[in-house]
Backbone and ligand atoms as CSV (ligand in chain L), in Angstrom:
chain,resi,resn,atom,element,x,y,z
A,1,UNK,N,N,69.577,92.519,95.935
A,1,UNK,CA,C,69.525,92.454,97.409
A,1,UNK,C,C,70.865,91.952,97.959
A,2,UNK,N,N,71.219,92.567,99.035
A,2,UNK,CA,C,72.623,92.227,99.615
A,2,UNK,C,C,72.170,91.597,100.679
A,3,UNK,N,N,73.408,90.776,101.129
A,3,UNK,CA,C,72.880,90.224,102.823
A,3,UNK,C,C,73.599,91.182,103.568
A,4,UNK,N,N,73.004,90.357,104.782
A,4,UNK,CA,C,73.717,91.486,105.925
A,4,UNK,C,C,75.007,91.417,105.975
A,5,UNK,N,N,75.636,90.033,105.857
A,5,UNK,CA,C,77.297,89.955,105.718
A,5,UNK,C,C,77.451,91.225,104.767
A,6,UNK,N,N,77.353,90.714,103.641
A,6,UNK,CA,C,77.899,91.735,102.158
A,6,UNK,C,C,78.179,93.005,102.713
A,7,UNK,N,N,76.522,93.733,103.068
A,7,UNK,CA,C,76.350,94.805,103.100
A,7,UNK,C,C,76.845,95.517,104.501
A,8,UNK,N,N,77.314,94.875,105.357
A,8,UNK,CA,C,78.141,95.235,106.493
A,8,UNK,C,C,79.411,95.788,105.892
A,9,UNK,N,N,80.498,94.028,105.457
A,9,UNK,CA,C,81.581,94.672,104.813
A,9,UNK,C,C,81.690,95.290,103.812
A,10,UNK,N,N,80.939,96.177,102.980
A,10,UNK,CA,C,80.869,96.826,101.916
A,10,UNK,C,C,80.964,97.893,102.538
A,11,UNK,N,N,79.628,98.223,104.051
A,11,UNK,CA,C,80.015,100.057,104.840
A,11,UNK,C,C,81.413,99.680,105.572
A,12,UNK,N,N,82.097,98.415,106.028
A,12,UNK,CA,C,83.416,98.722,105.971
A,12,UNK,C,C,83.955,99.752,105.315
A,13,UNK,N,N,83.981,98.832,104.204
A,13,UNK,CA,C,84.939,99.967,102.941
A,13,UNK,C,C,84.601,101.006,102.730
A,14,UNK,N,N,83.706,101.801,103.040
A,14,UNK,CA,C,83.276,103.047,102.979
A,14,UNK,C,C,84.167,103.774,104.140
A,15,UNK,N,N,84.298,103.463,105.123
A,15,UNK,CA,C,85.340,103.925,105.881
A,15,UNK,C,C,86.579,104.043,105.552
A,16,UNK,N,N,86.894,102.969,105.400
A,16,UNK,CA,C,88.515,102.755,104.884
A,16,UNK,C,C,88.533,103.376,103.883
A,17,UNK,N,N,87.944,103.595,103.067
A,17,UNK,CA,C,88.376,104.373,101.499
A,17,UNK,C,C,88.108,106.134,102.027
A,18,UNK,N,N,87.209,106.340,102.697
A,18,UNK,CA,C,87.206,107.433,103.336
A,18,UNK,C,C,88.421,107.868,104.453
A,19,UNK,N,N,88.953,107.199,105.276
A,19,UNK,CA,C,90.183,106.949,105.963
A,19,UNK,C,C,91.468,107.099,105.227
A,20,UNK,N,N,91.399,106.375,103.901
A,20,UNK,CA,C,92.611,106.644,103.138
A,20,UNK,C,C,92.507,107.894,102.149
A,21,UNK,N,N,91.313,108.426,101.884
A,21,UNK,CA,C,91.190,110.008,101.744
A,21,UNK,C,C,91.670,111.083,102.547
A,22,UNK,N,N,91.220,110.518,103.732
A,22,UNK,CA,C,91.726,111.761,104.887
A,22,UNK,C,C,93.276,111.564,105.228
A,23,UNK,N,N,93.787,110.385,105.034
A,23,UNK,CA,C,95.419,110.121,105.415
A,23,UNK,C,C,95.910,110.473,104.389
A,24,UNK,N,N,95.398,110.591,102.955
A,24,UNK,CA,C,96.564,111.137,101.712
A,24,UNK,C,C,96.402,113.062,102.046
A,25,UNK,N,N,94.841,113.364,102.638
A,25,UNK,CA,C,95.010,114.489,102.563
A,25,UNK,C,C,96.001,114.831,103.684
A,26,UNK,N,N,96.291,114.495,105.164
A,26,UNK,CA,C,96.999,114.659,106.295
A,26,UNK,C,C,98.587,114.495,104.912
A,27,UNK,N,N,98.957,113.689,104.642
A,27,UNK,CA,C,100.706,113.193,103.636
A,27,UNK,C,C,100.570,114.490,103.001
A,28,UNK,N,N,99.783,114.988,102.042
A,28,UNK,CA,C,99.821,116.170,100.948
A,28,UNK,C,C,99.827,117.718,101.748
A,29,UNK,N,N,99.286,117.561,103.057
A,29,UNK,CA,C,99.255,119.030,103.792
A,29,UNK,C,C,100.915,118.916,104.479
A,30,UNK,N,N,101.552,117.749,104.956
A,30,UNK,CA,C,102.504,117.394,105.202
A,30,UNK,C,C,103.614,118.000,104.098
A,31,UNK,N,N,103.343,117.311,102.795
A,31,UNK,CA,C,103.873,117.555,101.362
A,31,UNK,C,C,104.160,119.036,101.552
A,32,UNK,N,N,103.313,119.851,101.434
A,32,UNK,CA,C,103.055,121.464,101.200
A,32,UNK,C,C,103.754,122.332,102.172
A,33,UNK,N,N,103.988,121.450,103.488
A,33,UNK,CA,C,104.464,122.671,104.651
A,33,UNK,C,C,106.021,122.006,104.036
A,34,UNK,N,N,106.551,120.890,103.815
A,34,UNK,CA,C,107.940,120.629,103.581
A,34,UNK,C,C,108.151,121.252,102.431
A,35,UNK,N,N,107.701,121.759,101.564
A,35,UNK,CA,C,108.268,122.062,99.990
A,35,UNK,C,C,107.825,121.493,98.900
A,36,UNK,N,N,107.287,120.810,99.410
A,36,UNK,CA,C,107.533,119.375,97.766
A,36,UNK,C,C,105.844,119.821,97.164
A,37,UNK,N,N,105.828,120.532,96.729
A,37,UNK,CA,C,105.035,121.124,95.735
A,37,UNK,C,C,104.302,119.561,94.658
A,38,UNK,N,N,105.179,118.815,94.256
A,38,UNK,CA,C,105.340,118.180,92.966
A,38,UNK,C,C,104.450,116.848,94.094
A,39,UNK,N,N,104.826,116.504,94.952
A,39,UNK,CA,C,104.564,115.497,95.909
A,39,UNK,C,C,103.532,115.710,96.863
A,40,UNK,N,N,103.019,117.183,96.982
A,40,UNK,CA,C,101.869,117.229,97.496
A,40,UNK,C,C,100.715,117.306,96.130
A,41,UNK,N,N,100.584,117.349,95.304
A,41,UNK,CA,C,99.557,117.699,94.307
A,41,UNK,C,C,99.705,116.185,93.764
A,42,UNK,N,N,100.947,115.267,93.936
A,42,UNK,CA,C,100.265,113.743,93.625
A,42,UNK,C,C,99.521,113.355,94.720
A,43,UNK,N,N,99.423,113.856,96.458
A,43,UNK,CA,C,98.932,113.073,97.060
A,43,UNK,C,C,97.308,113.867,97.165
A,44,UNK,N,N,97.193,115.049,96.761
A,44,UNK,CA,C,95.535,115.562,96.548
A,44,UNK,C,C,94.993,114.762,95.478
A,45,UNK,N,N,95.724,114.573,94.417
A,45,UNK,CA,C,95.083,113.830,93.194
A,45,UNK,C,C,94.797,111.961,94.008
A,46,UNK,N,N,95.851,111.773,95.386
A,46,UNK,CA,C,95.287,110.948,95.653
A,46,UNK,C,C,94.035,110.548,96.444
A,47,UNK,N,N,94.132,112.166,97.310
A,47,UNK,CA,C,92.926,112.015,97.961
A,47,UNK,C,C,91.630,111.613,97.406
A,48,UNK,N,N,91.776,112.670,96.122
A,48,UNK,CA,C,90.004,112.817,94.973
A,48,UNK,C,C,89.999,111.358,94.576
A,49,UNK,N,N,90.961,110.219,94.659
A,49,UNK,CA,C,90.706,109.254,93.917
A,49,UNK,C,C,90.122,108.014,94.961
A,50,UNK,N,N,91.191,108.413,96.284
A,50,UNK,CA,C,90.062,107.758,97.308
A,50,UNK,C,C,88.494,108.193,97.623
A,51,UNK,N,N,88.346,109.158,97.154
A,51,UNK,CA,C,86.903,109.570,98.034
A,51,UNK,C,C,85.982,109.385,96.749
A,52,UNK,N,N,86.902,109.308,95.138
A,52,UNK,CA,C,86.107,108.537,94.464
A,52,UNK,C,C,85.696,107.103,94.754
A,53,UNK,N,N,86.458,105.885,95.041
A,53,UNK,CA,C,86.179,105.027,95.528
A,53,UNK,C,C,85.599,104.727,97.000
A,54,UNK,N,N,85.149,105.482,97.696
A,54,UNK,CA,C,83.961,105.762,98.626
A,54,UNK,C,C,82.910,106.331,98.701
A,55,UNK,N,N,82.774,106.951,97.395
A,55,UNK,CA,C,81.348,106.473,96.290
A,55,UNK,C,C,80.961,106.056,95.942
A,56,UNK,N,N,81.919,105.163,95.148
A,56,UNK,CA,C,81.523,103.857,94.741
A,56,UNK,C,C,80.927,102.714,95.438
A,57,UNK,N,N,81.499,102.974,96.493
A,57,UNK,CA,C,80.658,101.805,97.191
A,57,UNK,C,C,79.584,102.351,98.026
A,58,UNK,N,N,79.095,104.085,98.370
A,58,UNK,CA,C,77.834,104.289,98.717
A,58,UNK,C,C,76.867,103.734,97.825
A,59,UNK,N,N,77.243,104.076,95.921
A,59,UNK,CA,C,76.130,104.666,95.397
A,59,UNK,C,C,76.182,102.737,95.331
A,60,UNK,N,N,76.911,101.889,95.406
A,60,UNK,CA,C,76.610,100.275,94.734
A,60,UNK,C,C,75.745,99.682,95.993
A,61,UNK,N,N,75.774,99.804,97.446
A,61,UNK,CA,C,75.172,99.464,98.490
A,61,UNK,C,C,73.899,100.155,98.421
A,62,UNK,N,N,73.739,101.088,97.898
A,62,UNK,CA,C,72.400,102.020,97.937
A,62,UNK,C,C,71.300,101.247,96.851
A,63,UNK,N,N,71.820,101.057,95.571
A,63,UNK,CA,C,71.909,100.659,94.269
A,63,UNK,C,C,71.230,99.433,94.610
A,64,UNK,N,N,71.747,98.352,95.185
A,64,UNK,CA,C,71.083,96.953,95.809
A,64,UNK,C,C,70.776,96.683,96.955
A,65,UNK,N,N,69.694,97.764,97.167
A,65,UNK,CA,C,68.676,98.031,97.973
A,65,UNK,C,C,69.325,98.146,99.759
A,66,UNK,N,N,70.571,98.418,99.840
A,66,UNK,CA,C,70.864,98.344,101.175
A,66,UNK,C,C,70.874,99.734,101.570
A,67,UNK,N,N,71.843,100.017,102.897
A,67,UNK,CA,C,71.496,101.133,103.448
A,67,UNK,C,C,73.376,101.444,103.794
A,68,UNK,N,N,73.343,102.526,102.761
A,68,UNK,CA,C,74.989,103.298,102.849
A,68,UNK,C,C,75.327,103.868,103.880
A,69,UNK,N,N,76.048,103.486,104.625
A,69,UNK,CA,C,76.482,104.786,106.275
A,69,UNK,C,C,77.510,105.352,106.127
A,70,UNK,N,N,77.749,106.524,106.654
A,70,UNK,CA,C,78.438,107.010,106.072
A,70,UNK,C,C,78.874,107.600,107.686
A,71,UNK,N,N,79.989,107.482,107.954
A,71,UNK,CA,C,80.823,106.996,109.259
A,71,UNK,C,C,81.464,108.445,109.404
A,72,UNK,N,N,81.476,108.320,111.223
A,72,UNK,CA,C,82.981,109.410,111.178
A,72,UNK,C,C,84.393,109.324,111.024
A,73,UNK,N,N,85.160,109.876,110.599
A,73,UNK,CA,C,86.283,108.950,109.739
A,73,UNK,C,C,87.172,109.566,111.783
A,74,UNK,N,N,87.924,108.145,111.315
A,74,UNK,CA,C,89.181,108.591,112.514
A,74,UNK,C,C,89.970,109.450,111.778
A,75,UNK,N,N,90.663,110.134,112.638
A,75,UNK,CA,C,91.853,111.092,112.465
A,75,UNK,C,C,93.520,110.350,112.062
A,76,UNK,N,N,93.616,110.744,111.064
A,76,UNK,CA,C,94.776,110.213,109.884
A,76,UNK,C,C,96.339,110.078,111.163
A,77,UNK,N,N,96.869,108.584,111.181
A,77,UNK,CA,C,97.641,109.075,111.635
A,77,UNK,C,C,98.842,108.710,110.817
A,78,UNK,N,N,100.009,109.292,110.794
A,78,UNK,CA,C,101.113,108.915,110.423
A,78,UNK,C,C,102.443,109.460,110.957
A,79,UNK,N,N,103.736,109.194,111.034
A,79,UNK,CA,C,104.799,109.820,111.464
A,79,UNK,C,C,106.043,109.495,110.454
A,80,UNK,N,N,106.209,110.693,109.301
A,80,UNK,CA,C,107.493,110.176,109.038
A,80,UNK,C,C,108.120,111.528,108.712
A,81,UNK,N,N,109.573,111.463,108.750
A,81,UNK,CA,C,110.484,112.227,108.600
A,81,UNK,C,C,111.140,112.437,107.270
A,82,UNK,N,N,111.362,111.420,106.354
A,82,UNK,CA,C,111.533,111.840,104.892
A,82,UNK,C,C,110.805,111.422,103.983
A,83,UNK,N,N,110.691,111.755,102.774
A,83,UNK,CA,C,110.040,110.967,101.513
A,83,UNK,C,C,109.647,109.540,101.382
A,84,UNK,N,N,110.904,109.012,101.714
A,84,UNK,CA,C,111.053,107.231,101.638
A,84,UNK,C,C,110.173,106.856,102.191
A,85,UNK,N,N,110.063,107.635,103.856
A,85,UNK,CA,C,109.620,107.189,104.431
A,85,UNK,C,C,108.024,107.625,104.513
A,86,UNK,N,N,108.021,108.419,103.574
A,86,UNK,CA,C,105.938,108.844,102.983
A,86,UNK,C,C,105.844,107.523,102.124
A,87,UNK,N,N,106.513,107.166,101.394
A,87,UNK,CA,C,105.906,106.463,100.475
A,87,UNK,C,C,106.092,105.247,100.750
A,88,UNK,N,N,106.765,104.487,101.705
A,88,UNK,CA,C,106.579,103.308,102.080
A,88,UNK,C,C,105.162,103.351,103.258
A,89,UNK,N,N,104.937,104.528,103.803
A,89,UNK,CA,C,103.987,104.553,104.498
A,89,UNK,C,C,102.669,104.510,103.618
A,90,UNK,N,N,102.461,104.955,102.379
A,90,UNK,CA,C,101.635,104.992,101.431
A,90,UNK,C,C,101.251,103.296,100.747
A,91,UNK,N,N,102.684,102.924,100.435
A,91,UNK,CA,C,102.477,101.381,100.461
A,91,UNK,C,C,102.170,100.792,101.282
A,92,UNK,N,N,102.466,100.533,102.321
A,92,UNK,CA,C,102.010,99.784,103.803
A,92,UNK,C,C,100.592,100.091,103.682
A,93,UNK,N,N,99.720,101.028,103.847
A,93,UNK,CA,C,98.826,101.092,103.682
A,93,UNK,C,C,97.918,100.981,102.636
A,94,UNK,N,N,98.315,100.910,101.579
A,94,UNK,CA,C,97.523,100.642,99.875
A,94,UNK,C,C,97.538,98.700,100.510
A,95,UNK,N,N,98.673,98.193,100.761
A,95,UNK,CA,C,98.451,96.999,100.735
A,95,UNK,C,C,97.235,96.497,101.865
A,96,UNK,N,N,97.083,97.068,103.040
A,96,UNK,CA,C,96.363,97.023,104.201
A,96,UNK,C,C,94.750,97.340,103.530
A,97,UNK,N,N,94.500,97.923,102.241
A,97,UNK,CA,C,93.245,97.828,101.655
A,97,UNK,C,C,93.341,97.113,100.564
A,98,UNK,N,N,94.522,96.530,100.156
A,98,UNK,CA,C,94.464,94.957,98.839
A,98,UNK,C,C,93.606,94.354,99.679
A,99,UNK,N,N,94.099,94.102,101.196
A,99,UNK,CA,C,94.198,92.890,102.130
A,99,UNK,C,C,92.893,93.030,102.381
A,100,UNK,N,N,92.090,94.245,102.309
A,100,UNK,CA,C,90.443,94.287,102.999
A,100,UNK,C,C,89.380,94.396,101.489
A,101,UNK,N,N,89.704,94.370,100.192
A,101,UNK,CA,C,89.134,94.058,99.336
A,101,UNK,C,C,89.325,92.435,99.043
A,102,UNK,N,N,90.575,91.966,99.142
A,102,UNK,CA,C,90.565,90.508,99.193
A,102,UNK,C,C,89.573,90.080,100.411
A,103,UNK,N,N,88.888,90.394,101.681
A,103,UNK,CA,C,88.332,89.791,102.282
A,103,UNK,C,C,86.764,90.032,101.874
A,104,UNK,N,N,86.881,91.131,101.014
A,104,UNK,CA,C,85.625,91.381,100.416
A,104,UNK,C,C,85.419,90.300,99.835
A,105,UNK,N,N,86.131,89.779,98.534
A,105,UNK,CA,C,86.090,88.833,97.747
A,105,UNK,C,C,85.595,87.540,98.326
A,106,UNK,N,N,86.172,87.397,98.950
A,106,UNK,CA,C,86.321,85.796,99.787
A,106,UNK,C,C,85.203,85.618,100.193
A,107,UNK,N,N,84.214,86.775,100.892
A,107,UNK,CA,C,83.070,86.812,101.692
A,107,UNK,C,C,81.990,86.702,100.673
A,108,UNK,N,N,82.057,87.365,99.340
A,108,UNK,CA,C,81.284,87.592,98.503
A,108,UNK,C,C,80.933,86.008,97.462
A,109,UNK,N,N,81.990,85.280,97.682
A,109,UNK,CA,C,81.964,83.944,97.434
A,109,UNK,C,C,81.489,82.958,97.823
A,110,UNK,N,N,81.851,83.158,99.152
A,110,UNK,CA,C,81.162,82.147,100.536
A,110,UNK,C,C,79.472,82.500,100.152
A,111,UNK,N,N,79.034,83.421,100.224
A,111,UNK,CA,C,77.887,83.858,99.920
A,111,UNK,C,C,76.853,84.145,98.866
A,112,UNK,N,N,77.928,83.359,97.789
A,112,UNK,CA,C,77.460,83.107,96.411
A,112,UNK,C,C,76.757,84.301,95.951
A,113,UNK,N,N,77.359,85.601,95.985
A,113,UNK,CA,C,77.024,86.999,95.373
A,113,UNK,C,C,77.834,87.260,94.522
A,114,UNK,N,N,77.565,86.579,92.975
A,114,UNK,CA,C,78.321,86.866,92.139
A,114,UNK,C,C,78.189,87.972,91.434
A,115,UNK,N,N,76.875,88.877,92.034
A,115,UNK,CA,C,77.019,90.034,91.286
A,115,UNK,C,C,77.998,91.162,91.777
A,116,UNK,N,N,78.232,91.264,93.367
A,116,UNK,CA,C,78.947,91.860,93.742
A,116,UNK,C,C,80.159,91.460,93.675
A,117,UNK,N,N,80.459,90.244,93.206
A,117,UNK,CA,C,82.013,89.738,92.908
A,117,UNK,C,C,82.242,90.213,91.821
A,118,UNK,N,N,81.722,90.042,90.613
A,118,UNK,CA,C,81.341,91.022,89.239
A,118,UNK,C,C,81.917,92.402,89.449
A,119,UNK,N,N,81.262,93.214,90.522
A,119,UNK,CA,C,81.201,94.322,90.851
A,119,UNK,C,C,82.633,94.721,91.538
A,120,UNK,N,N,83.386,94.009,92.148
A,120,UNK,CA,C,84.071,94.346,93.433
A,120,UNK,C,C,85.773,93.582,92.371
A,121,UNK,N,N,85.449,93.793,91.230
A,121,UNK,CA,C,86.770,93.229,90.569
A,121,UNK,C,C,87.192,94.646,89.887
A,122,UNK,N,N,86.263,95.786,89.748
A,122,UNK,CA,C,87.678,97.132,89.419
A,122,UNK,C,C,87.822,97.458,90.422
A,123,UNK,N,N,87.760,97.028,91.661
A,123,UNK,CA,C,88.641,97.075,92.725
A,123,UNK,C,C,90.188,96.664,92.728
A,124,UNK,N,N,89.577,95.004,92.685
A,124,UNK,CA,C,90.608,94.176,92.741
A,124,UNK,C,C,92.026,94.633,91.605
A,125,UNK,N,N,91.409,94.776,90.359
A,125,UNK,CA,C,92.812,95.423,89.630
A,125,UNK,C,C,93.202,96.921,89.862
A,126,UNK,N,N,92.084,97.605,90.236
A,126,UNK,CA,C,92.241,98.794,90.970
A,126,UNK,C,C,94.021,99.176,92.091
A,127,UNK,N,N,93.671,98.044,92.931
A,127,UNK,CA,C,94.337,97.762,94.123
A,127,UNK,C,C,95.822,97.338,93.619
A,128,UNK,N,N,95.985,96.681,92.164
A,128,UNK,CA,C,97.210,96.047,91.324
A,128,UNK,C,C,97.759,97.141,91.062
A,129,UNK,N,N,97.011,98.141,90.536
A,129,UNK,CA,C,97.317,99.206,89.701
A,129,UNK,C,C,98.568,100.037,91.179
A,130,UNK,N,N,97.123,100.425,91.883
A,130,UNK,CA,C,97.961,101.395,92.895
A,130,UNK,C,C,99.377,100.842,93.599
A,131,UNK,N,N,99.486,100.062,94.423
A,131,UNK,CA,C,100.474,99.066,94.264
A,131,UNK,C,C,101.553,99.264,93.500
A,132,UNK,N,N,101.023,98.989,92.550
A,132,UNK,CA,C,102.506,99.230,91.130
A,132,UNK,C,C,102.795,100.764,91.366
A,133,UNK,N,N,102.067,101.481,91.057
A,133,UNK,CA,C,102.276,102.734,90.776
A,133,UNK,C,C,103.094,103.376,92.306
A,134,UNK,N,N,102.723,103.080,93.430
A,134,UNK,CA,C,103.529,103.112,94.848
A,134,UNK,C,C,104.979,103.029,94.399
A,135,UNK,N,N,104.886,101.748,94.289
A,135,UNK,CA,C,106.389,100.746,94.116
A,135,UNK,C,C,107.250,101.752,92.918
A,136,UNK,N,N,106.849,102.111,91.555
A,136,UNK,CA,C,107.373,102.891,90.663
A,136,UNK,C,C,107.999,103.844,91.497
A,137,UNK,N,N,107.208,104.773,92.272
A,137,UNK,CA,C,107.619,105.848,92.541
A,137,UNK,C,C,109.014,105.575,93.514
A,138,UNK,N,N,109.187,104.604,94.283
A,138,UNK,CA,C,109.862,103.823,94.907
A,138,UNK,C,C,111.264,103.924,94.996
A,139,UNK,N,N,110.877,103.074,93.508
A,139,UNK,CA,C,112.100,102.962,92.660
A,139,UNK,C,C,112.448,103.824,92.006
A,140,UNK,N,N,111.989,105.106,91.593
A,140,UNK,CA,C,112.486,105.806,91.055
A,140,UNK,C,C,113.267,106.777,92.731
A,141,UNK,N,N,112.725,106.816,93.265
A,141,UNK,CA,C,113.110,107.205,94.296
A,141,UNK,C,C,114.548,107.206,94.757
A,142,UNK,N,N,114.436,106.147,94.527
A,142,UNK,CA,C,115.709,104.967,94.611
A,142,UNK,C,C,116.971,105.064,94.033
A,143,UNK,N,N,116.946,105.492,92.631
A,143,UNK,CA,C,117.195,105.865,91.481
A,143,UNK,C,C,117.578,107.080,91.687
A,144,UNK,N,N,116.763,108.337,91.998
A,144,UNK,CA,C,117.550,109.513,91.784
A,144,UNK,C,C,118.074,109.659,93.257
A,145,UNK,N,N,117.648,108.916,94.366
A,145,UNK,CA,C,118.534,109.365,95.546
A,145,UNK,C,C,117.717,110.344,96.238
A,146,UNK,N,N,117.675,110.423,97.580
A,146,UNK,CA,C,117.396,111.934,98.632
A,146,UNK,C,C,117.949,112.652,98.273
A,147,UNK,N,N,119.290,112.612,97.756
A,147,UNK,CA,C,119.816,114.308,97.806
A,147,UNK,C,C,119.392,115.095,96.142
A,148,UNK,N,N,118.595,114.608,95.395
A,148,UNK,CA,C,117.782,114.904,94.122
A,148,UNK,C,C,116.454,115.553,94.516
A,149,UNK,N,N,115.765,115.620,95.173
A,149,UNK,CA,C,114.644,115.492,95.622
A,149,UNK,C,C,113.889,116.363,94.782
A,150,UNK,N,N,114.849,117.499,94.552
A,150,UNK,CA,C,113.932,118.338,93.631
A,150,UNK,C,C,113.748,117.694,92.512
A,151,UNK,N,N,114.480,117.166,91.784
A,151,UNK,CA,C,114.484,116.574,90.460
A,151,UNK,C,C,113.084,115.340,90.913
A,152,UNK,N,N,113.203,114.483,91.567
A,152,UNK,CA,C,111.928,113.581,91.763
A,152,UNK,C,C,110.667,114.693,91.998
A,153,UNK,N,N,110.686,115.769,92.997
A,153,UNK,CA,C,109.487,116.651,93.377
A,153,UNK,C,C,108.834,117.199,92.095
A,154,UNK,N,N,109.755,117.446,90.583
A,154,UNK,CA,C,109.741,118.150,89.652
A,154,UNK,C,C,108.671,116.964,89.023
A,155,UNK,N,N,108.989,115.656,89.184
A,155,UNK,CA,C,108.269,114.895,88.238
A,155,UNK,C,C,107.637,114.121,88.387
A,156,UNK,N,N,107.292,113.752,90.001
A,156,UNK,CA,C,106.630,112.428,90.276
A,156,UNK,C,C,105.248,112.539,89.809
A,157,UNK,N,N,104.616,113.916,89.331
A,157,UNK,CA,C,103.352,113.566,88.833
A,157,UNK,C,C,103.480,112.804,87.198
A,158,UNK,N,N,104.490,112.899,86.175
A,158,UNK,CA,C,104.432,112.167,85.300
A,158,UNK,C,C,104.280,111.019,85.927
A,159,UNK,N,N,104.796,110.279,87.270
A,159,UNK,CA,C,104.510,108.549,87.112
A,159,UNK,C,C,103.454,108.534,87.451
A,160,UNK,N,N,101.995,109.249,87.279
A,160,UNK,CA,C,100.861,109.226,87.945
A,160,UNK,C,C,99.474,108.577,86.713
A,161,UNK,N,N,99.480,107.659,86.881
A,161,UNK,CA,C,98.552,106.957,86.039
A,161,UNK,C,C,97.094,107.747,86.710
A,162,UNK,N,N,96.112,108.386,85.253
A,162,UNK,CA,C,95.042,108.515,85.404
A,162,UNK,C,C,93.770,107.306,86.269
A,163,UNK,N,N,92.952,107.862,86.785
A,163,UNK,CA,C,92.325,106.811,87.802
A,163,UNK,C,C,91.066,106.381,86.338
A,164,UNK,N,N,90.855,105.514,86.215
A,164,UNK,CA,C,89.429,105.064,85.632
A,164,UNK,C,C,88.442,105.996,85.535
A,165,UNK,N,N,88.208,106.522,84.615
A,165,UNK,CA,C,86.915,107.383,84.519
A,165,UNK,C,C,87.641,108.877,84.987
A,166,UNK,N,N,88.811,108.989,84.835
A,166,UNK,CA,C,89.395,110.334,85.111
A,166,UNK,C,C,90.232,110.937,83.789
A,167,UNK,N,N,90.054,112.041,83.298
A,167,UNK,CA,C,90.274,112.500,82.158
A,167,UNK,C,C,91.419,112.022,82.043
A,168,UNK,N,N,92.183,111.357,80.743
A,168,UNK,CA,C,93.560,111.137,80.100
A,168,UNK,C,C,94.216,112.131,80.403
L,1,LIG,FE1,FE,91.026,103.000,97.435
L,1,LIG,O1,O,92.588,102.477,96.734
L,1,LIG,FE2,FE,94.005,103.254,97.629
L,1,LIG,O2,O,93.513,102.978,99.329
């Protein structure tokens, strides 16, 4: 059984993880009309991995007896003009859902629900993972320069760590 706190901010996150599905898909349709072939097919592989994790938290709210909603997502917004500036927008926002799984945590404590704290920790390294993997691309970014782009477009899916429960 969840409380109403829990199970409120839990259909939070069902939004937001649904929200950051629809904003990687808006970056990857972005990806596709600019060229970058290599950079739109990392950000579809990112979409499927958000809208995996907005399953996760239907089928776990459903699971302990609450009631999953399943929201209309707002419309993705973003504005950028080069690469750098996709993927710092990608970070800015990966961190803006560290910041709303950490309030998960905190709440889930106050409320002595250690099963959903249990539960809400392959998040938490979840959130480490992506993060890193942002920042990599970053730096490699960094590394080969804008005027490479093809050479990064050619390979940024090698820096693409498989998601949990997603084929090697
Ligand atoms: Fe759901 O991890 Fe990114 O946003």
């Amino acid at each position: 059984m969840l409380s109403k706190k829990v199970e409120n901010i839990l259909n939070k996150q069902i939004e937001k993880e649904g929200y950051s599905s629809n904003l990687y898909l808006a970056m990857a349709s972005w990806a596709e009309n600019e060229g970058y072939k290599g950079i739109s097919d990392w950000l579809y592989a990112q979409t499927e991995e958000e809208r995996m994790h907005m399953l996760k938290f239907i089928s776990y709210i459903n699971e302990k007896d609450g009631k999953a909603i399943i929201p209309a997502f707002e419309k993705p917004v973003f504005k950028v003009k080069t690469v750098k500036e996709l993927f710092d927008a990608v970070l800015k926002h990966e961190k803006f859902i560290t910041a709303s799984i950490n309030d998960i945590v905190e709440l889930v404590l106050q409320e002595k629900d250690f099963s959903t704290y249990s539960w809400v920790q392959w998040f938490v390294t979840e959130q480490i993972e992506e993060e890193a993997n942002v920042r990599a691309i970053l730096d490699k970014l960094k590394l080969v320069g804008e005027a490479n782009l093809y050479l990064f477009d050619r390979d940024i899916m090698t820096l693409r760590t498989p998601a949990a429960g997603e084929g090697a």
